[in-house]
C-alpha positions in Angstrom: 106.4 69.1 127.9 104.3 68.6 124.7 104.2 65.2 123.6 103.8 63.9 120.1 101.3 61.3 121.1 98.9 62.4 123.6 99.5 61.3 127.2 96.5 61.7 129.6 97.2 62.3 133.1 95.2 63.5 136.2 94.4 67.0 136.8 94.8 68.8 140.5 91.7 70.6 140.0 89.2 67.3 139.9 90.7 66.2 143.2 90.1 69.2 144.9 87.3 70.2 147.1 85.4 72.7 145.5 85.1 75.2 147.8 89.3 75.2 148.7 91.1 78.3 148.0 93.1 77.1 145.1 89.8 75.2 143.3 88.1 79.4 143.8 91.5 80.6 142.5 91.7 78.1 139.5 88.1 78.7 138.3 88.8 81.9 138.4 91.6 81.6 136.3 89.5 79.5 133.9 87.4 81.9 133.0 89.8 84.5 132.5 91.3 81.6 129.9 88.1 81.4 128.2 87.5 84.8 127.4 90.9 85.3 126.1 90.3 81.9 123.8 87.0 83.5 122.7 85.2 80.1 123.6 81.5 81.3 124.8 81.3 83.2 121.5 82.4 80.6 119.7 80.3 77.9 121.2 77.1 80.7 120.6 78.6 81.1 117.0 78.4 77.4 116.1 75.3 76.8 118.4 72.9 79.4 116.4 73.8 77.7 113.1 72.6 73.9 114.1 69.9 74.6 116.5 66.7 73.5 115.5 63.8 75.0 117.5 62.9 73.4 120.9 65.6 71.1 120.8 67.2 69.8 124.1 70.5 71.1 124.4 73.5 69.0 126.9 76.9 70.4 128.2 79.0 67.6 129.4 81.8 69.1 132.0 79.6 72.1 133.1 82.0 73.0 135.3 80.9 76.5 137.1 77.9 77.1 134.2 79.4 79.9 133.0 79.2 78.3 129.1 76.0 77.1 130.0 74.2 80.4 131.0 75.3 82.0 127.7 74.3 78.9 125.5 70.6 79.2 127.3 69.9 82.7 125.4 69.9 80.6 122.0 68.9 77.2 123.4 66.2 77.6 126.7 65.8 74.3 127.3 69.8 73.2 128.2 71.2 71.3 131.0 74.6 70.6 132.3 76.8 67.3 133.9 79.3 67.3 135.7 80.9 65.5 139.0 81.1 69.1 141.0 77.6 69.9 142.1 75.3 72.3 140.9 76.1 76.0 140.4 74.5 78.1 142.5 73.5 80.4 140.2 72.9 77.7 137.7 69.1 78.4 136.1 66.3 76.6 138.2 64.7 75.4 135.5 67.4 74.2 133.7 68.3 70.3 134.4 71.6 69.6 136.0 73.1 65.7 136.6 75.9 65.3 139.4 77.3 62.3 138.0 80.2 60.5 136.1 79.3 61.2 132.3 80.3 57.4 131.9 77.0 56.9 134.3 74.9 58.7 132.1 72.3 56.8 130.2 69.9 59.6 128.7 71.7 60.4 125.5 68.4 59.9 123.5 66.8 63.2 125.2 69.6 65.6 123.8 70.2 66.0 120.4 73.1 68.3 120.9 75.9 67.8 122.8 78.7 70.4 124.2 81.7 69.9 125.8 84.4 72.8 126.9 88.1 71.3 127.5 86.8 68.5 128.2 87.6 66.0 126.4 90.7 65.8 126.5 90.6 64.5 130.1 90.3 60.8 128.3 92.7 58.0 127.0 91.7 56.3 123.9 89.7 53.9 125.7 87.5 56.7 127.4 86.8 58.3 124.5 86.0 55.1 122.5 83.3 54.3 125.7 82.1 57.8 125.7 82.2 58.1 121.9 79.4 55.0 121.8 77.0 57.1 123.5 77.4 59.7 121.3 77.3 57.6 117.8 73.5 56.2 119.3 72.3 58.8 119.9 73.4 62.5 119.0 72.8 64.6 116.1 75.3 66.9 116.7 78.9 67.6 118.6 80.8 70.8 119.4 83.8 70.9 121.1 87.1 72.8 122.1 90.3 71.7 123.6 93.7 72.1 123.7 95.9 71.8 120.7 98.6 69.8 121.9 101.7 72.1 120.3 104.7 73.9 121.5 103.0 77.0 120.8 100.2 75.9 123.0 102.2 75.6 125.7 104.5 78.6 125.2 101.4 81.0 124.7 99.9 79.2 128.2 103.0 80.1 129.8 102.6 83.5 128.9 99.7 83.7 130.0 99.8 82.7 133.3 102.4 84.8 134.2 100.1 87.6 132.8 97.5 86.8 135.0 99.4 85.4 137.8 97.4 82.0 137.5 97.4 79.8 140.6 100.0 76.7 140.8 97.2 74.4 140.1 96.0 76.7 136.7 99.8 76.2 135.7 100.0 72.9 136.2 96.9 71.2 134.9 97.1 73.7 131.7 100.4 71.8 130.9 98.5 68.3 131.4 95.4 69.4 129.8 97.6 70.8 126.8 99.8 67.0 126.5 96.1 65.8 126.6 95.0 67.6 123.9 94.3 67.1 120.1 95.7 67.7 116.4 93.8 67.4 113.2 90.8 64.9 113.5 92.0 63.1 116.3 89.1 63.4 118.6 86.3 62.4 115.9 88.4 59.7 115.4 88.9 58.8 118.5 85.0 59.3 119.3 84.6 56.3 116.6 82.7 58.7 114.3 82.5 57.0 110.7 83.3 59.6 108.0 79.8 57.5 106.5 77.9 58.6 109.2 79.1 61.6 110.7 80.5 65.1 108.5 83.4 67.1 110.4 85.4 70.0 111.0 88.4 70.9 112.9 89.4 73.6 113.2 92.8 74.7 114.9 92.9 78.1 116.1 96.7 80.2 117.0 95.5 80.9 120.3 95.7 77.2 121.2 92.5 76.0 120.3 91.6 72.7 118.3 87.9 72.8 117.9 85.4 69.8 116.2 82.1 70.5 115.5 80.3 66.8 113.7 77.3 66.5 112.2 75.3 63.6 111.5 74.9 63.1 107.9 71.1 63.6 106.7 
């Protein structure tokens, strides 16, 4: 069900144990998700255009590193958080931080900051706490979650049954997609000041609703 407010909910795939059958089976579906949504080229797309030479680079939800490896070809010095451990064929010299992103303390080292349907795993509170981090200290935010519509969800249903997506795929796409976000929600919920911070969203008909912010010069 697609709610008019957002509701935030736990998702099967955190709980699982990484190397379980249905967490291989739901990555896998992932990725097939993200290449139908067009996201690495997209985050590559927007990435190219506000990278400034030897900048540092930060994807928050890393998940498998998939994202991650294709950001490195236009940013080299990247790293990646998240609470699964690192990828195995996750870059060795690229830094990687096994930890609750609301234990992360090193916002001041990466100008740039990434996150892939991510945050949308966050009540208003979460995003407000995560949101101060990112006001400190970052110069720039691109992000892509779901767009919490009907639509959404009937094109996800699709979908799935396409790809014959695992039970947990099914089921944590409908919570990620009553978690997701219209309009400028999620700036606003970051507590980015329209004084501070310039933004666009941008709300694609594949199910997409995608921010990239700017600090103001």
């Amino acid at each position: 069900m697609v709610h008019a407010a957002r509701v935030v909910q736990p998702e099967l795939l955190d709980e699982l144990p990484q190397d379980s059958p249905a967490a291989i089976s739901s990555r896998r579906d992932l990725r097939i998700i993200n290449r139908v949504l067009g996201s690495s080229a997209w985050f590559c797309q927007i990435l190219r255009g506000r990278y400034h030479f030897r900048e540092k680079v930060f994807e928050i939800g890393a998940g498998s590193g998939q994202l991650g490896q294709a950001l490195r070809r236009i940013a080299p010095d990247l790293a990646g958080l998240d609470l699964g451990r690192r990828p195995i064929d996750w870059p060795a010299d690229a830094g990687w931080f096994e930890t609750d992103v609301f234990a992360f303390e090193r916002w001041a080292d990466y100008p740039i900051v990434i996150g892939n349907l991510f945050f949308h795993h966050f009540d208003r509170a979460g995003l407000a706490q995560l949101g101060a981090g990112l006001n400190a200290h970052v110069r720039v935010i691109i992000a892509s979650d779901p767009r919490r519509t009907r639509r959404t969800s009937r094109l996800f249903t699709l979908l799935c049954f396409l790809i014959r997506a695992h039970q947990v795929t099914r089921y944590d796409g409908r919570v990620s997609i009553d978690g997701g976000f219209r309009h400028d929600e999620l700036p606003r919920l970051l507590g980015l000041d329209p004084a501070v911070w310039s933004w666009e969203v941008h709300e694609t008909w594949t199910g997409s609703c995608r921010m990239v912010a700017e600090r103001r010069s």
